[in-house]
N, C-alpha and C positions, 0 to 999 in steps of 0.2 A: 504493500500500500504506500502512496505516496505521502512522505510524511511533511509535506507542505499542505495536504489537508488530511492527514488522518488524525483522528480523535486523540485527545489528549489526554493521558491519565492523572489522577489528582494525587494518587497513590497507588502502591502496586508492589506485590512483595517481589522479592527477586530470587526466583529459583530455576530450577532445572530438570535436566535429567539425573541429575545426581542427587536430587531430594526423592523423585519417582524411585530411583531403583531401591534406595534406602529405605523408603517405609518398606517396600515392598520386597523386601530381603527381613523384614524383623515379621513382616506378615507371614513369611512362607517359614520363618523359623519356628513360630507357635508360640513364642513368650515376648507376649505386645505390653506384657504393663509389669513394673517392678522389679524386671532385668539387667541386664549387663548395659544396656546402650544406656537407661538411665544412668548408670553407675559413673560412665565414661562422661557424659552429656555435665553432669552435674562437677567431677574434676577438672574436667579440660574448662569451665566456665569460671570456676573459682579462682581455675589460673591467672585468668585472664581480667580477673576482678583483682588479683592480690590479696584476695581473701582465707583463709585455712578454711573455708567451709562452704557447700552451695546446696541447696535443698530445693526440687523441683516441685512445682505445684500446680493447681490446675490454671491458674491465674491474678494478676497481681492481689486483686481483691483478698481471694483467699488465703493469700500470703500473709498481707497486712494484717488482715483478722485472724491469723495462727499467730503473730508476732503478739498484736494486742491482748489474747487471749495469754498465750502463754505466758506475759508481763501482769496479768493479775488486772488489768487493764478495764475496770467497766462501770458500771453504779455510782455515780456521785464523783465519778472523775471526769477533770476535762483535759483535752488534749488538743492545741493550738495547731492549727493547719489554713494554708493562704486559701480564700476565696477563690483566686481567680486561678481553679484547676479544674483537669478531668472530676465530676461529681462523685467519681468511685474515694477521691482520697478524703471528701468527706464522709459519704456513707457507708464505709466502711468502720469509723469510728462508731455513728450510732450502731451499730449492727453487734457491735461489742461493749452496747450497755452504756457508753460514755457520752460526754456532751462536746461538740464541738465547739472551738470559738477559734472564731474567724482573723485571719489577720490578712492587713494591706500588703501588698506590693513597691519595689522600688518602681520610679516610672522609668527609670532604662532600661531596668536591665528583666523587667516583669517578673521574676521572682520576689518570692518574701523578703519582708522587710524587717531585719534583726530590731528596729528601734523599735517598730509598731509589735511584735511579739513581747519583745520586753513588758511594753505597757500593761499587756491582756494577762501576765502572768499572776494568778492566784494561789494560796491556800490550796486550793482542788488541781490545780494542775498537774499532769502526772509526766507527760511528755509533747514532744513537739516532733509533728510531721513535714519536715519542710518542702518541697517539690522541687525536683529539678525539670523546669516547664520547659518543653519542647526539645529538651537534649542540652540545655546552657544548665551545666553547675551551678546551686545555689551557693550563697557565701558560708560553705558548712564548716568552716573555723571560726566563723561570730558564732554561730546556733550552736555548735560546741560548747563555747564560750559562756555562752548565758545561760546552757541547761546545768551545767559545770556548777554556775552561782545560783542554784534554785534546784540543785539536786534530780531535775528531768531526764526522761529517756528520749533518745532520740534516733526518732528511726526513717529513714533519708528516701523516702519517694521517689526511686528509680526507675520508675516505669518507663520514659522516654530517654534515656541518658546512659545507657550500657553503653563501653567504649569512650565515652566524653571522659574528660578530663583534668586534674587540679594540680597545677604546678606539676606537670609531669606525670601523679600518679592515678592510674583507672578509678573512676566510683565503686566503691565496697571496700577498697583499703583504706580509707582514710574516718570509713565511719564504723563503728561495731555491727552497725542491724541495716543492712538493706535491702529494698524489694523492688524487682526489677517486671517487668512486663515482655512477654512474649506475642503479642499481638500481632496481627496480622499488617497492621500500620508501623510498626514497631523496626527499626536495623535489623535487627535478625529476626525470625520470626517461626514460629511452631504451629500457627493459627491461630491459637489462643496458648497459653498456658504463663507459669510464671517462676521463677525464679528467687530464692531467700539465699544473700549471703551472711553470714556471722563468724565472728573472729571468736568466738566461744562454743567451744567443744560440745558442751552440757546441753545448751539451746538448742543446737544442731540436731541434737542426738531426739531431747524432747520435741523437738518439730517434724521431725522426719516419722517418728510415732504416733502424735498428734494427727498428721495430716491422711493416716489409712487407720483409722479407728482407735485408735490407741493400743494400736498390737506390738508388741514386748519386741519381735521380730520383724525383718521386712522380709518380701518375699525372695528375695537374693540370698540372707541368710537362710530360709526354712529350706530352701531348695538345694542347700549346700548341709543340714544338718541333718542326724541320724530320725529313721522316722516317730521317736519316742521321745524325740525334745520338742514340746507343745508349747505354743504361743501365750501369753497370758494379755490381760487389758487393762493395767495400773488405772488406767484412767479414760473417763472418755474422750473419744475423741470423734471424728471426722473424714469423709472422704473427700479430700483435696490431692488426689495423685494426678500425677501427669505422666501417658503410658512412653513408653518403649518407642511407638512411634513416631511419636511429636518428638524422643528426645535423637531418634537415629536421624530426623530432619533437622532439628537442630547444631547437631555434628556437624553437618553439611552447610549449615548457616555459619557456623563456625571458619570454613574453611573458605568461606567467603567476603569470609569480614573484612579485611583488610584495602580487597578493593571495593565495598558497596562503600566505607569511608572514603577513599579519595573518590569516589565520584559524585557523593553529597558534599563533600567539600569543595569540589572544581564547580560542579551548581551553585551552590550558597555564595562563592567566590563572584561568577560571572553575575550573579543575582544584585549582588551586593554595590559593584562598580557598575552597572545601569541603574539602580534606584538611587544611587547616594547624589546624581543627575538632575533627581526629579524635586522640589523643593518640597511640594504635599505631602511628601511619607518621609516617615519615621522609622527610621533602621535601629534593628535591638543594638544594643549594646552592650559589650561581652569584655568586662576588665581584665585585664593582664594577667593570667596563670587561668582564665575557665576555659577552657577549650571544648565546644559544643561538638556533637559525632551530627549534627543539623538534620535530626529526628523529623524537626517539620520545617517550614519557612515562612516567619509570620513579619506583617508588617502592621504599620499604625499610621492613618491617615491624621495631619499637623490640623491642628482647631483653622488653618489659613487654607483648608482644602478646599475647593469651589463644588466640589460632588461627596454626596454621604457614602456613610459605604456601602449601604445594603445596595444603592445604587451602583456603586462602585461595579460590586458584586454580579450583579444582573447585567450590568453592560460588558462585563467583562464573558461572560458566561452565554448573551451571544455574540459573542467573537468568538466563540469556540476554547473557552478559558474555564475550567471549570477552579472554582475555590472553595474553600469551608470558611466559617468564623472565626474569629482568633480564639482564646481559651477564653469557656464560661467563668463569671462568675456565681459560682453556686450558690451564696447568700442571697440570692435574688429567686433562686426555684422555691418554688411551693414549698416545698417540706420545711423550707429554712426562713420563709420571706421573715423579715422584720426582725433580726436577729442580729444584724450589725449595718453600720455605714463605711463603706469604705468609699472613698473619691477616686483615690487613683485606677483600685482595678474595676468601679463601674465604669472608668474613663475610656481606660482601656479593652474590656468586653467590649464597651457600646461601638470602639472606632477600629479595632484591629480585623487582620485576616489573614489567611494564609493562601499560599500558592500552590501550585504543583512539587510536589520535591520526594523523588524515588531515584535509584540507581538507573533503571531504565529508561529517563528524561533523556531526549536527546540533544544536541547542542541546538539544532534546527527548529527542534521545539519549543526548548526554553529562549529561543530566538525569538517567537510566536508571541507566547505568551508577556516578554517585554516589549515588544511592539502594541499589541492591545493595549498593556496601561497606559504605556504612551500616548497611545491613540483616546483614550477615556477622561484621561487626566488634563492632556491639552485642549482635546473639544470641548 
């Protein structure tokens, strides 16, 4: 198809035949969930996190809520998490019994904002979820900092940010508890499922039993011991596994890594020197030592832009431009309305959006698609 009009994808996982033959090699082995590929999937990630631990799950959600749960984590506690994210990293807290409260955003850099946290911290606070929003690192040496002076857990909202980077070192070594996302939107991708790393043994150990019912054994050990050592259930627990399949795709997402980075980076790059062109938008802003793995690519229309965005949106969209909206703010959904004001990230829900950004972007395309705003922005 000619890709001066062929359709434009908004996002797109980036696989192959090498994901095909792989599921389809643990299919024809017969042991799809609790096996050897988990085993592998789960080490070779940790490596690459710098983490001593990686625990597979069915998805971020239920990661976070293995993490909250297994921190004692619910009734009459709060735990401080930015509005302006994916809805899961709030309702995940309620879902574990606890109360959220909301915190603002910086306006550069759209992550949370260590001062506005500070402020909201109480008596009941138990920990703080910070997000690293669209693959840019938050400032996890302040939120260190301040859970440090208020005795907080702090467990780092990965979901878009596998790969990204602080001063050098991957997300998951720099914090004890993190949870990462395997999403189909996601740099690497399993369809769904999700990933826990932890620099502590113990947690590891109670998460990885936690998350198949609370069985003494996983299925790796039972299937390597004699048939008269029987499982026990210390405690209850949960089915949050993520099979053999997802994790032999995952392998293979693995050994892709390297270049799906440099070519969300050579996007983000060319993205970056055409809009910084255009006066009406507003380019994130990424301080010295974050280095983003650019998960998605979001802009923010300047209060000087002559077109709103949902307009923006729509005309962009017939020019053959597909976009989303930039990241909600979730204090503003029904479940939550009326529960805080934040300025900056209603500011920026109401004006941001994102573009097209996957490995598979072609130069020709994302040629396209800077011509349409061009073309939207000057008319």
């Amino acid at each position: 198809m000619n890709q001066e009009t062929a359709p434009i994808a908004f996002s797109r996982p980036f696989m192959g035949e090498a994901e095909a033959e792989a599921a389809a090699a643990v299919v024809r082995s017969g042991w799809i969930v609790g096996g050897p590929k988990l085993a592998a999937f789960e080490e070779r990630f940790a490596a690459l996190c710098e983490a001593p631990h990686a625990i597979g799950v069915s998805s971020w959600t239920t990661g976070a809520f293995l993490l909250l749960h297994a921190l004692g984590i619910g009734p009459g506690d709060e735990v401080l998490v930015p509005s302006l994210t994916f809805i899961a990293s709030v309702n995940v807290i309620a879902h574990a019994g606890a109360k959220p409260v909301f915190v603002d955003v910086d306006p550069e850099t759209w992550n949370i904002c260590p001062a506005d946290a500070a402020r909201k911290v109480t008596a009941r606070t138990r920990a703080i979820i910070p997000v690293d929003q669209i693959g840019l690192p938050c400032e996890i040496g302040e939120i260190q900092a301040l859970a440090a002076r208020h005795n907080l857990i702090v467990i780092q909202d990965a979901a878009c940010s596998f790969a990204s980077r602080i001063d050098g070192k991957p997300i998951g070594a720099m914090n004890d508890l993190s949870v990462f996302s395997l999403h189909a939107r996601k740099v690497i991708t399993t369809g769904e499922g999700g990933m826990i790393t932890t620099h502590d043994a113990r947690m590891a150990e109670r998460l990885r039993m936690l998350r198949h019912q609370g069985m003494s054994l996983s299925d790796f050990a039972r299937h390597n011991a004699k048939p008269t050592v029987f499982e026990s259930y210390p405690e209850i627990g949960y089915n949050f596994r993520i099979t053999d399949i997802q994790a032999a795709i995952g392998l293979c997402q693995l050994d892709r890594l390297e270049a799906m980075l440099d070519a969300r980076k050579e996007i983000a790059a060319r993205y970056d020197r055409a809009f910084a062109q255009m006066p009406e938008l507003q380019l994130r802003a990424a301080p010295a030592g974050l280095e983003s793995n650019w998960q998605s690519y979001m802009l923010m229309l300047k209060d000087s832009a002559r077109v709103a965005r949902n307009e923006l949106m729509d005309r962009l969209h017939e020019l053959g431009v597909p976009t989303r909206r930039g990241v909600m703010a979730s204090h503003l959904e029904a479940p939550y309305a009326g529960q805080a004001k934040l300025p900056i990230t209603e500011r920026v829900a109401a004006r941001s959006f994102q573009l097209p950004m996957h490995p598979g972007l072609t130069e020709m395309q994302q040629a396209r698609v800077i011509s349409a705003m061009r073309k939207v922005l000057e008319g």
